[in-house]
N, CA, C and O atoms as a GROMACS GRO file, in nm:
protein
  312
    1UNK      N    1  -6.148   2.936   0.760
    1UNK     CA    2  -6.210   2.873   0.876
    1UNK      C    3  -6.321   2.778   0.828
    1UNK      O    4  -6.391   2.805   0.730
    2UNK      N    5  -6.332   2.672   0.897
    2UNK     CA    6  -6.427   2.545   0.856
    2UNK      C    7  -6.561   2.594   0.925
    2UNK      O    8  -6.579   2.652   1.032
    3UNK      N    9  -6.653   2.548   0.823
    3UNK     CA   10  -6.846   2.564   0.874
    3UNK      C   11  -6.895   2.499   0.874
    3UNK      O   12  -7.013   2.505   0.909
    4UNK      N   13  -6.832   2.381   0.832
    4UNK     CA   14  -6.954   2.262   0.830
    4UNK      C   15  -6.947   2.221   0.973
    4UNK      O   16  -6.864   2.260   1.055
    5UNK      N   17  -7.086   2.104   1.004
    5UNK     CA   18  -7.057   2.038   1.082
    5UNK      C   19  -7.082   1.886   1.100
    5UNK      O   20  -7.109   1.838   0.990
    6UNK      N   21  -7.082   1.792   1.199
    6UNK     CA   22  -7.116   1.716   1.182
    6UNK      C   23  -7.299   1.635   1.160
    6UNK      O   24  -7.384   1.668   1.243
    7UNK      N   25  -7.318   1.584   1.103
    7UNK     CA   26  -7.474   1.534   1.111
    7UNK      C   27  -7.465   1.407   1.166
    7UNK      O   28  -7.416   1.302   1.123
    8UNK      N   29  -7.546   1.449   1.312
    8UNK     CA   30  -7.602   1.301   1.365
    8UNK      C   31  -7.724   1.329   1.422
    8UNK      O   32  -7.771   1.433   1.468
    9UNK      N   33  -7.784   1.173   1.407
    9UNK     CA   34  -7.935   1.180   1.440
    9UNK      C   35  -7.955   1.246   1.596
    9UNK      O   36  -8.046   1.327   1.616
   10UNK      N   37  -7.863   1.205   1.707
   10UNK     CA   38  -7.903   1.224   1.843
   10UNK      C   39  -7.908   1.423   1.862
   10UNK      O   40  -7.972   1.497   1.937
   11UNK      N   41  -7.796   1.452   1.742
   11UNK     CA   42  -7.819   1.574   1.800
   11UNK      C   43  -7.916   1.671   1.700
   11UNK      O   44  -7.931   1.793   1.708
   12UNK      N   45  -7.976   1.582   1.607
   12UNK     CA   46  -8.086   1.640   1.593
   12UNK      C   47  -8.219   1.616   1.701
   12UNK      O   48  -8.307   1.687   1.750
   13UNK      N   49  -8.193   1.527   1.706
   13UNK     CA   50  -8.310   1.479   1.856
   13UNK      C   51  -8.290   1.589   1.921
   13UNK      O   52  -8.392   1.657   1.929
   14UNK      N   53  -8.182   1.642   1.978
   14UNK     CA   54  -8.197   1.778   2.081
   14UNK      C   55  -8.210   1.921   2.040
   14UNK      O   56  -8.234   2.016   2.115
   15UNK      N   57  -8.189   1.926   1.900
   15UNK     CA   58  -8.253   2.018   1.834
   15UNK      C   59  -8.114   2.150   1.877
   15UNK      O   60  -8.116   2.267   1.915
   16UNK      N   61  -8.023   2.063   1.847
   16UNK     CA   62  -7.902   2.159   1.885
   16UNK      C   63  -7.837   2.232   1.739
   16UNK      O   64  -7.824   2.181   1.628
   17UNK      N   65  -7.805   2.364   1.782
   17UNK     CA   66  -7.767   2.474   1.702
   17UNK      C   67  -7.653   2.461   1.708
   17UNK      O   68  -7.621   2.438   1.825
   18UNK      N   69  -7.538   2.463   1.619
   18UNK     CA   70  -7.429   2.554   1.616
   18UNK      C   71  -7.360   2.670   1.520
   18UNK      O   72  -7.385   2.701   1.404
   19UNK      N   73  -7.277   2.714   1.600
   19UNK     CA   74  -7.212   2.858   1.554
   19UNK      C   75  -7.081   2.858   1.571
   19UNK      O   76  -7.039   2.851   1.687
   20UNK      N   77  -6.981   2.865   1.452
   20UNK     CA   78  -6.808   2.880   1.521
   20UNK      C   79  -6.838   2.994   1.526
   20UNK      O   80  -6.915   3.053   1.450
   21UNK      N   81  -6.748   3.056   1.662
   21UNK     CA   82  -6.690   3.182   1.701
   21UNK      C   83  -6.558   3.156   1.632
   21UNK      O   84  -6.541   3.239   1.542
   22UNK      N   85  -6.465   3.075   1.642
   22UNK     CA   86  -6.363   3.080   1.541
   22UNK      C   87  -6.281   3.002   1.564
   22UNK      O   88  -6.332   2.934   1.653
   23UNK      N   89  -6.192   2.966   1.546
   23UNK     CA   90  -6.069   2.833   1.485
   23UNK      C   91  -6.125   2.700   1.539
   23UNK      O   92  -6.172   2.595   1.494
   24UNK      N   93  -6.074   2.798   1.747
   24UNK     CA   94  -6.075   2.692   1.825
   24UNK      C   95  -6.195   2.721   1.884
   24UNK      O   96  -6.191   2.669   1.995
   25UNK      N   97  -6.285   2.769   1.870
   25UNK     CA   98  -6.432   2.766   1.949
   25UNK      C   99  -6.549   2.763   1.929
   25UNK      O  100  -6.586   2.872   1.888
   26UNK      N  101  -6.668   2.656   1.941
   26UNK     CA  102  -6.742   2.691   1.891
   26UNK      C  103  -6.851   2.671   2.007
   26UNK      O  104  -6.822   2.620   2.115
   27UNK      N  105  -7.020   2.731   1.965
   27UNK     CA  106  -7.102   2.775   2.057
   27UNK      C  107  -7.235   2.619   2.024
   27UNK      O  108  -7.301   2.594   1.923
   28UNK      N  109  -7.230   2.570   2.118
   28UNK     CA  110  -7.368   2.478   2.063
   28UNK      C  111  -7.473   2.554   2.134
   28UNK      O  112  -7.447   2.585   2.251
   29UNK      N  113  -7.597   2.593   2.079
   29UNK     CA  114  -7.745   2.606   2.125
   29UNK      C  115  -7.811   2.505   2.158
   29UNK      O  116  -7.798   2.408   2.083
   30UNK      N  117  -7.899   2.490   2.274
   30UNK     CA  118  -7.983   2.427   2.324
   30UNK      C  119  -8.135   2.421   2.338
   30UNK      O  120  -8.186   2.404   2.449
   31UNK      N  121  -8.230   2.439   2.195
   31UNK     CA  122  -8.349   2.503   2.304
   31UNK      C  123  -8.401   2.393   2.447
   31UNK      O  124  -8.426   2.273   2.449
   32UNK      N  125  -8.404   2.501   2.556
   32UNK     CA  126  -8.458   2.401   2.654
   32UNK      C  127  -8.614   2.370   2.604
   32UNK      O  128  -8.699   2.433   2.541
   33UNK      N  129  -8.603   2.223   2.673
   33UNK     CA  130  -8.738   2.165   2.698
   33UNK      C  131  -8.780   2.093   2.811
   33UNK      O  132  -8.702   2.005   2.847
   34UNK      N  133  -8.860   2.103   2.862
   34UNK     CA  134  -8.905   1.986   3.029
   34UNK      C  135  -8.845   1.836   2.937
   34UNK      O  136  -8.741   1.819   3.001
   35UNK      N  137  -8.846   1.760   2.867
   35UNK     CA  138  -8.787   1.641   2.820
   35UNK      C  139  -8.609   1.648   2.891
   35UNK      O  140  -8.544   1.549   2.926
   36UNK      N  141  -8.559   1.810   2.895
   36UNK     CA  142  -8.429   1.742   2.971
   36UNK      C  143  -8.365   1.782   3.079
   36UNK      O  144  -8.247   1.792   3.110
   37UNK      N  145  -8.509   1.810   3.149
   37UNK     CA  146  -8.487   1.866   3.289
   37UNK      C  147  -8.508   1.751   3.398
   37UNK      O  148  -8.600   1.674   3.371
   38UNK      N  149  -8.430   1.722   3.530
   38UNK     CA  150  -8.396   1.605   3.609
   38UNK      C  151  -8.564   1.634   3.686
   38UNK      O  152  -8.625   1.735   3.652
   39UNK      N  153  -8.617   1.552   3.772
   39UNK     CA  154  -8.698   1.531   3.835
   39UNK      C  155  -8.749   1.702   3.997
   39UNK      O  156  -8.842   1.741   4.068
   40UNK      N  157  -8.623   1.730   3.966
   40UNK     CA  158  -8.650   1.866   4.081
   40UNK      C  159  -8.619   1.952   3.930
   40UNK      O  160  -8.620   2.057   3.995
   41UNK      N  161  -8.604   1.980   3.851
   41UNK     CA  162  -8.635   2.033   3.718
   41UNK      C  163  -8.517   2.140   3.701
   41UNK      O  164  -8.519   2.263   3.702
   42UNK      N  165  -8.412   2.047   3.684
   42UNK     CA  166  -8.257   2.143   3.650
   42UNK      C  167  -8.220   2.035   3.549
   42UNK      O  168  -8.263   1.920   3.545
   43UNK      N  169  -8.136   2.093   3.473
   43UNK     CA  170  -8.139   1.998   3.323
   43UNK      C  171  -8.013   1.920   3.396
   43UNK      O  172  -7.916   1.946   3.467
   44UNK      N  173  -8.090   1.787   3.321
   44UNK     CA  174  -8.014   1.658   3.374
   44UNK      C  175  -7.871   1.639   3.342
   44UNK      O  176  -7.864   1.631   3.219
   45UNK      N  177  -7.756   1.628   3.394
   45UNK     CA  178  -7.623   1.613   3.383
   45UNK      C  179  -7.618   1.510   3.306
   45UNK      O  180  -7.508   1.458   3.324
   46UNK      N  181  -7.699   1.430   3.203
   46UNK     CA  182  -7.681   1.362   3.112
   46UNK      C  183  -7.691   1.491   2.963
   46UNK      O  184  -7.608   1.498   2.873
   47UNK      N  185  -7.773   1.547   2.973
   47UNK     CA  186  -7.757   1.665   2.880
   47UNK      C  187  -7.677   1.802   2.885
   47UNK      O  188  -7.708   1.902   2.822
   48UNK      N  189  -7.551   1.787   2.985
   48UNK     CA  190  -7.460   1.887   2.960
   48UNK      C  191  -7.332   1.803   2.955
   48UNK      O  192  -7.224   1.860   2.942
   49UNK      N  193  -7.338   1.680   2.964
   49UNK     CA  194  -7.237   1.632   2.892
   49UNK      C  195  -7.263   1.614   2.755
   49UNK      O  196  -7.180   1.635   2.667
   50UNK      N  197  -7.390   1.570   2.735
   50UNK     CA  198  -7.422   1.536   2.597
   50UNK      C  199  -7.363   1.677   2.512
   50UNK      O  200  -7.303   1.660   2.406
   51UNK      N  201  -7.382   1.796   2.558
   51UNK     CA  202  -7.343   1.925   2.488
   51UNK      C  203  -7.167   1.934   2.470
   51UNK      O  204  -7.093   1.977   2.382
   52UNK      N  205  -7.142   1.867   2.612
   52UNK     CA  206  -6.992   1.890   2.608
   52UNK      C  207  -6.925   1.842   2.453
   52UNK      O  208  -6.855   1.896   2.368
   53UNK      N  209  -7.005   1.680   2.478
   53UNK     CA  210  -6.942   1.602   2.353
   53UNK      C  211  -6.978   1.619   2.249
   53UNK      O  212  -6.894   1.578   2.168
   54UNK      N  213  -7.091   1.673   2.189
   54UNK     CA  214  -7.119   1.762   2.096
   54UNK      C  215  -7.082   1.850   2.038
   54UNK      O  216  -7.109   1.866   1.919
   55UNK      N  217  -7.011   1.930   2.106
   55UNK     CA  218  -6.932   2.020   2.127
   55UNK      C  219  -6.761   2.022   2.063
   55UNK      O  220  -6.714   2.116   1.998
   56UNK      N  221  -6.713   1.939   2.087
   56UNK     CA  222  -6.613   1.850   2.059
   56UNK      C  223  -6.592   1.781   1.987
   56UNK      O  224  -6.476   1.753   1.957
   57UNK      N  225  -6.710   1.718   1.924
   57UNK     CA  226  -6.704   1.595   1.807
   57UNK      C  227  -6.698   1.716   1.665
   57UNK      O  228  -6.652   1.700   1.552
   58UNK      N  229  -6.778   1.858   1.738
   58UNK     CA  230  -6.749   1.962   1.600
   58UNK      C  231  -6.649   2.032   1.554
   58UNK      O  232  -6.618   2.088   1.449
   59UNK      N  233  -6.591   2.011   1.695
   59UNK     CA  234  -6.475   2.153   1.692
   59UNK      C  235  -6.393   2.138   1.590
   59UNK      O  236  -6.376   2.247   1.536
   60UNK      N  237  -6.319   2.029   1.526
   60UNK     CA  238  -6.242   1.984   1.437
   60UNK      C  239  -6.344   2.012   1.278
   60UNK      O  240  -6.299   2.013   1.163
   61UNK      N  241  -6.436   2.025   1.305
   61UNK     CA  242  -6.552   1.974   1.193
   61UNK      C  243  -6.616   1.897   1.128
   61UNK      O  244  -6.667   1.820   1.209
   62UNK      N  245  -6.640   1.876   1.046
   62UNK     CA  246  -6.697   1.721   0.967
   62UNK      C  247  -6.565   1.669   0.856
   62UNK      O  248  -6.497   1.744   0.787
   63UNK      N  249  -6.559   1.596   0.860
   63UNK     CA  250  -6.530   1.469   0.789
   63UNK      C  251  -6.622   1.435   0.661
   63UNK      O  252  -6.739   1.474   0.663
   64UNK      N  253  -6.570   1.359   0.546
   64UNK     CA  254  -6.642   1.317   0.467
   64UNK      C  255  -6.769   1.277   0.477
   64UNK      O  256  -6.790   1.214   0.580
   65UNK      N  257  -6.868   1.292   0.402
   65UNK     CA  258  -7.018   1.270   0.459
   65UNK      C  259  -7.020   1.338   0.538
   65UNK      O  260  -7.031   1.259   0.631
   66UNK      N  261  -7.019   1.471   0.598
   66UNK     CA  262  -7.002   1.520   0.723
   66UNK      C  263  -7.001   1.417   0.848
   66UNK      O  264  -7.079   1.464   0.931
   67UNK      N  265  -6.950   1.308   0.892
   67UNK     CA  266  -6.901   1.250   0.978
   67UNK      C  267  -6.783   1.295   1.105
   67UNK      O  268  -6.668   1.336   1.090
   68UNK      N  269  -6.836   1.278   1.192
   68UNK     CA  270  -6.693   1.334   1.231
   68UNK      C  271  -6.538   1.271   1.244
   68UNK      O  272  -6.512   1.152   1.225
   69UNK      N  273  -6.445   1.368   1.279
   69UNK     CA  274  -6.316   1.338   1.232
   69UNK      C  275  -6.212   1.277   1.330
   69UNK      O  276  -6.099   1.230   1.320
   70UNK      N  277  -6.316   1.302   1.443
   70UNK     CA  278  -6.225   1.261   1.599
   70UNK      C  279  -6.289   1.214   1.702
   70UNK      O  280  -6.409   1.239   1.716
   71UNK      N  281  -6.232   1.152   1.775
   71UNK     CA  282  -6.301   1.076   1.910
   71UNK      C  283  -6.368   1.201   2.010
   71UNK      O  284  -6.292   1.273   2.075
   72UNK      N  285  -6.442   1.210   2.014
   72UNK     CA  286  -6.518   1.307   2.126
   72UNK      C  287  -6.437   1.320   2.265
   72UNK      O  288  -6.320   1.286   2.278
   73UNK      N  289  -6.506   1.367   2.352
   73UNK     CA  290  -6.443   1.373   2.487
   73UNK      C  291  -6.424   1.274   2.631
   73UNK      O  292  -6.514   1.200   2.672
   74UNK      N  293  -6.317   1.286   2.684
   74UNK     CA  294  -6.336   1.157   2.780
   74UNK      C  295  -6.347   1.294   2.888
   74UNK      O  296  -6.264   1.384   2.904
   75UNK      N  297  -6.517   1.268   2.971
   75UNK     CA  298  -6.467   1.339   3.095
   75UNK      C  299  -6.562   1.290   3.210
   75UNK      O  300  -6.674   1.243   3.185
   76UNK      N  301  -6.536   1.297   3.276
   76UNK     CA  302  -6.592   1.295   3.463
   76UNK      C  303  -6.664   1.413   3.503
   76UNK      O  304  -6.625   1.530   3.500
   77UNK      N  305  -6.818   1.351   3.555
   77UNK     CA  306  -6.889   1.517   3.631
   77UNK      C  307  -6.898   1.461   3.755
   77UNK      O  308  -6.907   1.338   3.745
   78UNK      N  309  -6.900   1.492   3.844
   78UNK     CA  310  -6.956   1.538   3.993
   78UNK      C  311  -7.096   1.572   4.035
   78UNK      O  312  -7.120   1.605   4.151
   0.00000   0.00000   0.00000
């Protein structure tokens, strides 16, 4: 099973953790901060997509240079 992951600056900006649970799954951490909570103070639907695709750009793992290896996610929120 693969451990690496990818390194990028934005998701060090969010100070995001990860952990494979295994093949196909893995767990990103978030610590919250008021920086990504919306104005009535529920974290802004720009930062749970940001996790989604985060999420996704690892699942496969890193790539040379730890880069990643695949196009992230196409999705729609509500």
């Amino acid at each position: 099973m693969k451990t690496e992951f990818v390194v990028c600056a934005f998701d060090k900006f969010l100070k995001c953790k990860y952990k494979r649970i295994s093949e196909t799954n893995l767990k990103v951490l978030l610590p919250m901060q008021r920086l990504y909570l919306n104005s009535i103070g529920i974290v802004h639907g720009g930062i749970i997509c940001s996790l989604a695709d985060i999420a996704m750009g690892n699942l496969f793992g890193a790539g040379e240079n730890n880069k990643q290896k695949v196009v992230t996610v196409d999705m729609k929120t509500t």
